[in-house]
VEXKOLVEX-191221 format. One record per atom (N, C-alpha, C, CB): atom name; z, y, x. Coordinates in steps of 0.02 Angstrom, whole numbers, plus 50000, padded with zeros to 5 digits. Glycine has a CB too. Layout:
BEGIN
ATOM   at      c3      c2      c1
ATOM   CA       Z       Y       X
...
END
This chain:
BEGIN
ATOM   at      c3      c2      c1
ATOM    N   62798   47129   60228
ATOM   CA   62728   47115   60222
ATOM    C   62714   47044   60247
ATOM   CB   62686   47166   60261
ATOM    N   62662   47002   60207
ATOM   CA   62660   46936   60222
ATOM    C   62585   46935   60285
ATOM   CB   62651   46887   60139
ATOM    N   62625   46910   60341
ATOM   CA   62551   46891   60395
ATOM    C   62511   46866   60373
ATOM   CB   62552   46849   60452
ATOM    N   62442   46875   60410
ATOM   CA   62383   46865   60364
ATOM    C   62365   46803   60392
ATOM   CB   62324   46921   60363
ATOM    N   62349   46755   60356
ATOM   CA   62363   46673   60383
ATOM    C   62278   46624   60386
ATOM   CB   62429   46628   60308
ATOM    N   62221   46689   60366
ATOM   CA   62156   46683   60362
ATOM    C   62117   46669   60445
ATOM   CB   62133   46752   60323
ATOM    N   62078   46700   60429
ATOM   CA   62030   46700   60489
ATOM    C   62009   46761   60520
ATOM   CB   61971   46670   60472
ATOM    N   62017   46782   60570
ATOM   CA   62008   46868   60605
ATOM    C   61949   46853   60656
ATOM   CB   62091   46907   60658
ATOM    N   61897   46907   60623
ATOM   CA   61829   46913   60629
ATOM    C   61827   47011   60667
ATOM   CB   61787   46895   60535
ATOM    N   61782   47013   60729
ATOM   CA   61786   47087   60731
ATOM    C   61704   47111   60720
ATOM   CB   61822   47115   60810
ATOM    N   61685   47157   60696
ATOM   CA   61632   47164   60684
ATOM    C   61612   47239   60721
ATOM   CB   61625   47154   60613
ATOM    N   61554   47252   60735
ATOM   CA   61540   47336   60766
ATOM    C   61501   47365   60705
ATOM   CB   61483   47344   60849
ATOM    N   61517   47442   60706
ATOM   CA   61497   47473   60659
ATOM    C   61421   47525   60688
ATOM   CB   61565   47512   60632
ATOM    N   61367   47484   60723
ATOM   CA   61324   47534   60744
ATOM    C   61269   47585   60708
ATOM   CB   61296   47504   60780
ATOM    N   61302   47623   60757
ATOM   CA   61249   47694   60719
ATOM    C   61228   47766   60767
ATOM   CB   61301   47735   60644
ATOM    N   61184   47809   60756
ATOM   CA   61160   47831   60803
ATOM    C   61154   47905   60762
ATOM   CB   61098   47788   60833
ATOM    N   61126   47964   60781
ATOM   CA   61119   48044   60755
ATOM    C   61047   48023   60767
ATOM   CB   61158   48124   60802
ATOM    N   61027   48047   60713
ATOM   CA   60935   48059   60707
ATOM    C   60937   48135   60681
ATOM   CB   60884   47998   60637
ATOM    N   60910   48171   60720
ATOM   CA   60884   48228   60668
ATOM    C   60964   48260   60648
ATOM   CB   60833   48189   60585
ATOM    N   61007   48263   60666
ATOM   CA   61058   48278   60643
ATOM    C   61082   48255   60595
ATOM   CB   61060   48321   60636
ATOM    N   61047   48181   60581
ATOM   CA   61084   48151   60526
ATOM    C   61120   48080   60544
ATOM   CB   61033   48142   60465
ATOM    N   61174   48068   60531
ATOM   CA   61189   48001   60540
ATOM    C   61172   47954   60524
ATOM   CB   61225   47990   60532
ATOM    N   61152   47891   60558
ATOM   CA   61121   47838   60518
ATOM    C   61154   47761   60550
ATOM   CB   61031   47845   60526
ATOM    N   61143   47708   60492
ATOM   CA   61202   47671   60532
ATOM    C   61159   47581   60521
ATOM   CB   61304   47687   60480
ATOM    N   61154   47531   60558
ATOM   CA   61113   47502   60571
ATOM    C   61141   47439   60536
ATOM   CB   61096   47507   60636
ATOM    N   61148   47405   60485
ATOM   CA   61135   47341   60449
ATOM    C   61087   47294   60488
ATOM   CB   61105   47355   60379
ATOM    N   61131   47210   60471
ATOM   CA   61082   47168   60479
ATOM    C   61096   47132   60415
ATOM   CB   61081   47127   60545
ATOM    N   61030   47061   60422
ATOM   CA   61053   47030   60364
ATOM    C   61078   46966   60394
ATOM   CB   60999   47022   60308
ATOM    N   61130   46957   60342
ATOM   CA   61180   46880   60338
ATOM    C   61125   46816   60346
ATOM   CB   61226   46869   60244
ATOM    N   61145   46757   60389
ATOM   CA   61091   46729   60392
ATOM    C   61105   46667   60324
ATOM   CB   61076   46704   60474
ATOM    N   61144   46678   60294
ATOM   CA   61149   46626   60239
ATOM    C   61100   46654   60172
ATOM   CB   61236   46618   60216
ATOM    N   61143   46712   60146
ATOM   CA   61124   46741   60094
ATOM    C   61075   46795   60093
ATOM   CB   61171   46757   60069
ATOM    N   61067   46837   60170
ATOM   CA   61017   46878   60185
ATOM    C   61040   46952   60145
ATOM   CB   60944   46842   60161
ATOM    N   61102   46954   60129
ATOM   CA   61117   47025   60106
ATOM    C   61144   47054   60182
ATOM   CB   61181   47029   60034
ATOM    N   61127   47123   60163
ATOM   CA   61153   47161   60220
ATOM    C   61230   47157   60255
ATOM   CB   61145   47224   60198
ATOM    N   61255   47170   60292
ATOM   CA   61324   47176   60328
ATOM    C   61317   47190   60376
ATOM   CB   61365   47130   60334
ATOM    N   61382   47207   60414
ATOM   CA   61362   47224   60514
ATOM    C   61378   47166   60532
ATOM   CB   61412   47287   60573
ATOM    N   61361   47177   60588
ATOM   CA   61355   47118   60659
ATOM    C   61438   47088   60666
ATOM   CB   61327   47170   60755
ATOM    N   61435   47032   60653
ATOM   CA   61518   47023   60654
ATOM    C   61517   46943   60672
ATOM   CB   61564   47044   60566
ATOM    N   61599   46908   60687
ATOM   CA   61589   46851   60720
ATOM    C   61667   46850   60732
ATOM   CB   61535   46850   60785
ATOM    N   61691   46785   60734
ATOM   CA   61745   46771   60757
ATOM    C   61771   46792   60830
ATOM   CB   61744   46712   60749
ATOM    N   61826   46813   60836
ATOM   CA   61847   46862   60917
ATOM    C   61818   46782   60960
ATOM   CB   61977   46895   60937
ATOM    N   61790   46777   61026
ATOM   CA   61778   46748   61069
ATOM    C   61835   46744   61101
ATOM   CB   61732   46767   61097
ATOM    N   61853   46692   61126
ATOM   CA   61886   46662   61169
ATOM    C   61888   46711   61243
ATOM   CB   61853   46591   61172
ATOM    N   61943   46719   61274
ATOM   CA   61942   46769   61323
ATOM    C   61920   46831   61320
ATOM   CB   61915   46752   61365
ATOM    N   61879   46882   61251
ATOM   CA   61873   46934   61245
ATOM    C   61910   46970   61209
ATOM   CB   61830   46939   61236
ATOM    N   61922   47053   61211
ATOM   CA   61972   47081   61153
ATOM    C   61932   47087   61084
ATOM   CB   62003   47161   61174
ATOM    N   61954   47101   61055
ATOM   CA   61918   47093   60959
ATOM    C   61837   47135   60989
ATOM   CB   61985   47169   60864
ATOM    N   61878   47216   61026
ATOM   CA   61809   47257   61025
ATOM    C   61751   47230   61078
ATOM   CB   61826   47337   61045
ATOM    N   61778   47189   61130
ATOM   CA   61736   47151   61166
ATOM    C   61688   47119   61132
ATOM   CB   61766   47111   61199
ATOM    N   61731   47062   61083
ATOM   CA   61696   47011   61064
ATOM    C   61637   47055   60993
ATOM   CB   61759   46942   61037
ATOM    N   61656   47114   60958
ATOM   CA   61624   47144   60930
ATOM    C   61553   47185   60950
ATOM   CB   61664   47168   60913
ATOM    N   61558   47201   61030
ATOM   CA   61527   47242   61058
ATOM    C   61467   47171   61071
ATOM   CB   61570   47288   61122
ATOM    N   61482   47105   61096
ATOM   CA   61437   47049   61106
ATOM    C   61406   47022   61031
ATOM   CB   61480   46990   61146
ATOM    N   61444   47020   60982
ATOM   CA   61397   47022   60906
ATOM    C   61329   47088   60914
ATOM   CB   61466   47052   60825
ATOM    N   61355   47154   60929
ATOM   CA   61291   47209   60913
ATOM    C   61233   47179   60951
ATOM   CB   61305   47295   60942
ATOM    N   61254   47143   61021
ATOM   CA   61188   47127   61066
ATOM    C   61155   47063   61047
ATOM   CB   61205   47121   61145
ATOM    N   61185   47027   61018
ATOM   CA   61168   46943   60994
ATOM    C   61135   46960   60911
ATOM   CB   61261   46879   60990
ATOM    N   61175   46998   60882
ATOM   CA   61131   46977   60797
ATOM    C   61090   47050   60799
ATOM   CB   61200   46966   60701
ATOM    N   61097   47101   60817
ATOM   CA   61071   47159   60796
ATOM    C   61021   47190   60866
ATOM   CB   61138   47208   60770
ATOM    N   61042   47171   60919
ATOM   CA   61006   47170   60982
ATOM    C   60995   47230   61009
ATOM   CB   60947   47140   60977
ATOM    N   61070   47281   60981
ATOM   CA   61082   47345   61032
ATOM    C   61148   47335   61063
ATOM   CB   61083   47423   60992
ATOM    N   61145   47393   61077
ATOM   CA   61186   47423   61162
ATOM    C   61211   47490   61156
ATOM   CB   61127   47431   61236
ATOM    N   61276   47513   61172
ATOM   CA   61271   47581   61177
ATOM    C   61374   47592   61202
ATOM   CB   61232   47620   61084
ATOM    N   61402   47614   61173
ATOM   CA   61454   47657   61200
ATOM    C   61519   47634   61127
ATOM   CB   61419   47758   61208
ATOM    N   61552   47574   61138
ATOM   CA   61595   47546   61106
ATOM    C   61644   47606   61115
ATOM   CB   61612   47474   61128
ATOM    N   61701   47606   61033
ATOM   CA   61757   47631   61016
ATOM    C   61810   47570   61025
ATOM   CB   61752   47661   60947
ATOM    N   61852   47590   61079
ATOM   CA   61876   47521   61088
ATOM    C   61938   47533   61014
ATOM   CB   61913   47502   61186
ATOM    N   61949   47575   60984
ATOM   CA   62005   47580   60926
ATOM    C   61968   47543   60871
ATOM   CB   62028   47665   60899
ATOM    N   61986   47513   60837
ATOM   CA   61987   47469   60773
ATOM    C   61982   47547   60725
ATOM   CB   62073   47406   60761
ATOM    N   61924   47580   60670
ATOM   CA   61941   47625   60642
ATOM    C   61939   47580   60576
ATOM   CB   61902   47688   60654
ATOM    N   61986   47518   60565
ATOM   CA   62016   47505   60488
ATOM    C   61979   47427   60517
ATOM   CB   61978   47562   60395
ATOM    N   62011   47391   60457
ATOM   CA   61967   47302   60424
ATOM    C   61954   47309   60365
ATOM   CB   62015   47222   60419
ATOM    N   61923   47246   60350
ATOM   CA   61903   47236   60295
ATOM    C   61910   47168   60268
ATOM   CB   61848   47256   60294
ATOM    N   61925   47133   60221
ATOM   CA   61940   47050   60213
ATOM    C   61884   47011   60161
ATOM   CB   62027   47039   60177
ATOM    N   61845   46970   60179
ATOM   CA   61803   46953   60123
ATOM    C   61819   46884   60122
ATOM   CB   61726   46969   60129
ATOM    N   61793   46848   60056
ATOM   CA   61792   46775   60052
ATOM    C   61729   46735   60065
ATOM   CB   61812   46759   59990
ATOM    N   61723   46684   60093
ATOM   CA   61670   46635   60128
ATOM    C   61645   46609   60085
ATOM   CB   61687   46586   60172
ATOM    N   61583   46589   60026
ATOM   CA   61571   46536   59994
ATOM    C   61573   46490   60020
ATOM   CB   61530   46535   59970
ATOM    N   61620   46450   60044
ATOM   CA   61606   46388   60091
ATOM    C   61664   46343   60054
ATOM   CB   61618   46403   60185
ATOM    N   61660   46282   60080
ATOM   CA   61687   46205   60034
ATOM    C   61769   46233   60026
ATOM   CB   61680   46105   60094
ATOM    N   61808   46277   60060
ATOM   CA   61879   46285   60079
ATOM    C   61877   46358   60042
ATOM   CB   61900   46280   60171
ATOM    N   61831   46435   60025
ATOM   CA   61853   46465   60018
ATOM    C   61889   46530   60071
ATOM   CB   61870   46431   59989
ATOM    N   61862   46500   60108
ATOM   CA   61893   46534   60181
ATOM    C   61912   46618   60178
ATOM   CB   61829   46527   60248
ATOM    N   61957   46646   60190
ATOM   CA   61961   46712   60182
ATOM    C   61952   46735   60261
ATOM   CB   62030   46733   60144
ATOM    N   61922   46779   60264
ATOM   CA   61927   46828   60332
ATOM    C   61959   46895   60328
ATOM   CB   61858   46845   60358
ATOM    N   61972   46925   60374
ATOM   CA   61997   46982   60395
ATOM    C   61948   47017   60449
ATOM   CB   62065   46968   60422
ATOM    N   61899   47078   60430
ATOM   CA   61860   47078   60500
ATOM    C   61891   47152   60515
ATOM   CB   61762   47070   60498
ATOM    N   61898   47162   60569
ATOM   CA   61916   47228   60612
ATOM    C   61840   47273   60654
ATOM   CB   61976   47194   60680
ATOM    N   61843   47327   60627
ATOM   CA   61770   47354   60622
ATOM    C   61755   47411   60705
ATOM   CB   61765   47409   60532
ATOM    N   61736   47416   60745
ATOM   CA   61733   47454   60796
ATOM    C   61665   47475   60817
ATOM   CB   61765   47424   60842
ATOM    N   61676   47554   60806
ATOM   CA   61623   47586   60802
ATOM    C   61560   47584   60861
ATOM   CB   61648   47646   60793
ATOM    N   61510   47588   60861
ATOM   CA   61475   47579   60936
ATOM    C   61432   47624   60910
ATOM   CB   61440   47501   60970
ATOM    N   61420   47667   60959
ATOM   CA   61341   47711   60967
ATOM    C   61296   47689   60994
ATOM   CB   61336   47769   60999
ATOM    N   61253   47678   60977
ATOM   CA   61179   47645   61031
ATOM    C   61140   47693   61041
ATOM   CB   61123   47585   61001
ATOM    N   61136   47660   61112
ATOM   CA   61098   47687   61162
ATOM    C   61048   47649   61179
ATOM   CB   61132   47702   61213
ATOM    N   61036   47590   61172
ATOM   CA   60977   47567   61178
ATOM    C   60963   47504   61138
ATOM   CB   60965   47560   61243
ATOM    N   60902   47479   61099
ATOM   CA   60885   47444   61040
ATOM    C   60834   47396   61087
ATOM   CB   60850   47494   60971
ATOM    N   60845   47330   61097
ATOM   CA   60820   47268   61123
ATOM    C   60761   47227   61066
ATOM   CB   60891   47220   61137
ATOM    N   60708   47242   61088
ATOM   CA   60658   47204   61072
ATOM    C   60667   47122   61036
ATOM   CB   60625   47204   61134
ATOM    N   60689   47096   61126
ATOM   CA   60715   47034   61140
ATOM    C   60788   47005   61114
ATOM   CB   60713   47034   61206
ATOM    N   60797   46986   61078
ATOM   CA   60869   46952   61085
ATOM    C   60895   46917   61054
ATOM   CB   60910   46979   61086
ATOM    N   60961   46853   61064
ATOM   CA   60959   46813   61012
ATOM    C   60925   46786   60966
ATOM   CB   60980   46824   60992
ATOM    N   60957   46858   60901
ATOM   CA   60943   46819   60817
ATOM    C   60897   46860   60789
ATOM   CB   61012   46816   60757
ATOM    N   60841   46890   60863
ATOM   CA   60788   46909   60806
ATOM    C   60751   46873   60763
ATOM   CB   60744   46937   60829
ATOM    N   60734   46811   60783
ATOM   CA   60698   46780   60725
ATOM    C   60716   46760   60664
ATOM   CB   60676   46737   60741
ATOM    N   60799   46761   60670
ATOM   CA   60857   46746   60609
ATOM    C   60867   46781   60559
ATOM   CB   60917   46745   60627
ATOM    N   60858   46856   60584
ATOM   CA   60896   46914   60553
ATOM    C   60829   46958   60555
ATOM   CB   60971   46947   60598
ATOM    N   60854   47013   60511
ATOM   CA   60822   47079   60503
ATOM    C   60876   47142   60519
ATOM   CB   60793   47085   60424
ATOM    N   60866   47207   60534
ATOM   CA   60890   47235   60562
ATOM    C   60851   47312   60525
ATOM   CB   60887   47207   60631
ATOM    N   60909   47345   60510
ATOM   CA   60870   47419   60494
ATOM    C   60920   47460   60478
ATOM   CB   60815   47422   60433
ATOM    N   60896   47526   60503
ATOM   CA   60927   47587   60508
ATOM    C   60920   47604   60429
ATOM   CB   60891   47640   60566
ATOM    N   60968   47632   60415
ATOM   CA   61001   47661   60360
ATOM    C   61047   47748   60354
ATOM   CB   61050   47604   60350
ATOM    N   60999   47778   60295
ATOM   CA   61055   47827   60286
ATOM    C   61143   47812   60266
ATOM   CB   61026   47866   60232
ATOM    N   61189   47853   60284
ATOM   CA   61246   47825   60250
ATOM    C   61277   47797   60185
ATOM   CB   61272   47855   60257
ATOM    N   61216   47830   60153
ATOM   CA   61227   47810   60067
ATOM    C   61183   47746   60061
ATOM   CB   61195   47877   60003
ATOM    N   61161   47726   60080
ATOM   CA   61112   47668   60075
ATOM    C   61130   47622   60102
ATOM   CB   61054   47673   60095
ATOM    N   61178   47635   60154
ATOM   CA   61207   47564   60200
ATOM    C   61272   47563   60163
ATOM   CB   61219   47573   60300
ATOM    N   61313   47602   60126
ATOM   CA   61370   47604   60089
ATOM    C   61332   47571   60022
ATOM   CB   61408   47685   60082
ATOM    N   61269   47588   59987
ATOM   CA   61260   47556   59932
ATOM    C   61243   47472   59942
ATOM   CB   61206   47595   59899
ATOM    N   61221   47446   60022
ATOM   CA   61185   47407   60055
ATOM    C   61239   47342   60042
ATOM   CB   61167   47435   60132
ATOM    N   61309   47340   60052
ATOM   CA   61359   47313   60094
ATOM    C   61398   47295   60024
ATOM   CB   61397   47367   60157
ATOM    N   61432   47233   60008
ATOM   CA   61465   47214   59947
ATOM    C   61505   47209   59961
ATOM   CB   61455   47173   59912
ATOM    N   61572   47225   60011
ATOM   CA   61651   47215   60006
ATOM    C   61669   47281   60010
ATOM   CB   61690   47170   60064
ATOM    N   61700   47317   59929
ATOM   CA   61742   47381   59923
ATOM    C   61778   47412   59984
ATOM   CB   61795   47369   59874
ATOM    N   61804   47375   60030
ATOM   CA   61853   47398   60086
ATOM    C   61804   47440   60113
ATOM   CB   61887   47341   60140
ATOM    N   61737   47397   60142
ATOM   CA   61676   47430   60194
ATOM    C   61658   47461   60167
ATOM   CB   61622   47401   60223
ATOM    N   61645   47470   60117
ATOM   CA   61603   47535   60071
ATOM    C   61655   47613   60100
ATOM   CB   61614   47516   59951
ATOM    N   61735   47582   60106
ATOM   CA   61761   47656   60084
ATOM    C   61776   47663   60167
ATOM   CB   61841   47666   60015
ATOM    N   61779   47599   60211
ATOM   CA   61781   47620   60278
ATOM    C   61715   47646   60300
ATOM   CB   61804   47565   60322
ATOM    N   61631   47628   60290
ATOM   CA   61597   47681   60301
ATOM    C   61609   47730   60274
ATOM   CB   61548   47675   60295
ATOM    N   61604   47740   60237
ATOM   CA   61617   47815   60208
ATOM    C   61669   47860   60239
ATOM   CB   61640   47811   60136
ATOM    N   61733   47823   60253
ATOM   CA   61792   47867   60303
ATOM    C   61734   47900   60377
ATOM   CB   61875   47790   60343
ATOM    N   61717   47853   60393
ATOM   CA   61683   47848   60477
ATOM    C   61625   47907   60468
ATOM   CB   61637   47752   60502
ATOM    N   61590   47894   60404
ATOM   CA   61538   47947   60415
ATOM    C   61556   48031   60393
ATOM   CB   61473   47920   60371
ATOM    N   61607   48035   60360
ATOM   CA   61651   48101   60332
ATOM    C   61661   48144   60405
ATOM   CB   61742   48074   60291
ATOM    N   61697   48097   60469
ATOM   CA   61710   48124   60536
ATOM    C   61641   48143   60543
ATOM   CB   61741   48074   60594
ATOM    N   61588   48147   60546
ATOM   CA   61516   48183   60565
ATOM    C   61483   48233   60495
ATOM   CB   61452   48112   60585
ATOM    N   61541   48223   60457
ATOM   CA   61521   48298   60424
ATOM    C   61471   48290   60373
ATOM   CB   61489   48354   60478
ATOM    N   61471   48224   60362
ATOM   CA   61387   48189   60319
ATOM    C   61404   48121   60281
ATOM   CB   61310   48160   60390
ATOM    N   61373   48112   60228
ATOM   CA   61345   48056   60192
ATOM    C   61294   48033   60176
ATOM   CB   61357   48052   60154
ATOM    N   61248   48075   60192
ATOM   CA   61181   48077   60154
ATOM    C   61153   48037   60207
ATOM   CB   61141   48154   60135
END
């Protein structure tokens, strides 16, 4: 297998039980403004799920109870002058608490989503079928 010679991005996958239903929290990209999760190049001195767990509080402006396991990546391409490919590594977080205040509220938008809507929400095939794995473990899609 050839090492992946791109760029490694970790992103958190937050989401919370409403009502017994799962629901999972999108922001928007601040370029293009389509949906995706909270994601960012690993920080310097943090582990991927560290630096993933500090994306949920900076672009999406929750908090809650990080999976420190990687459940899968995903690799997309950058419209940018080079083409840049990434690799992002996705780690689940439950929130426990949703910040008024923070960062990139004025940047971003932020909204809770059923699972089929944040799977229809999200344009890289990998994430579509890694939500979908993640929300199958709670017994739900809808």
């Amino acid at each position: 297998m050839t090492p992946f010679t791109g760029i490694t991005q970790s992103a958190a996958l937050p989401y919370m039980i409403r009502g017994n239903k799962l629901r999972l929290l999108l922001v928007t990209s601040l370029g293009t403004k389509r949906w995706v999760l909270p994601k960012g190049n690993v920080e310097p001195g943090l582990t991927a799920c560290e630096s993933a767990e500090f994306e949920a509080r900076e672009e999406a402006g929750v908090m809650g109870r990080m999976t420190v396991r990687s459940i899968g990546a995903y690799t997309y391409r950058k419209p940018d002058e080079n083409e840049s490919i990434y690799r992002v590594r996705v780690f689940p977080l439950e929130v426990l608490r949703e910040l008024d205040d923070y960062p990139e509220a004025a940047r971003r938008k932020r909204k809770w989503m059923k699972v089929g809507k944040a799977v229809e929400g999200v344009r890289e095939p990998e994430l579509k079928a890694l939500m979908t794995r993640f929300a199958a473990r709670f017994g739900t899609i809808s």
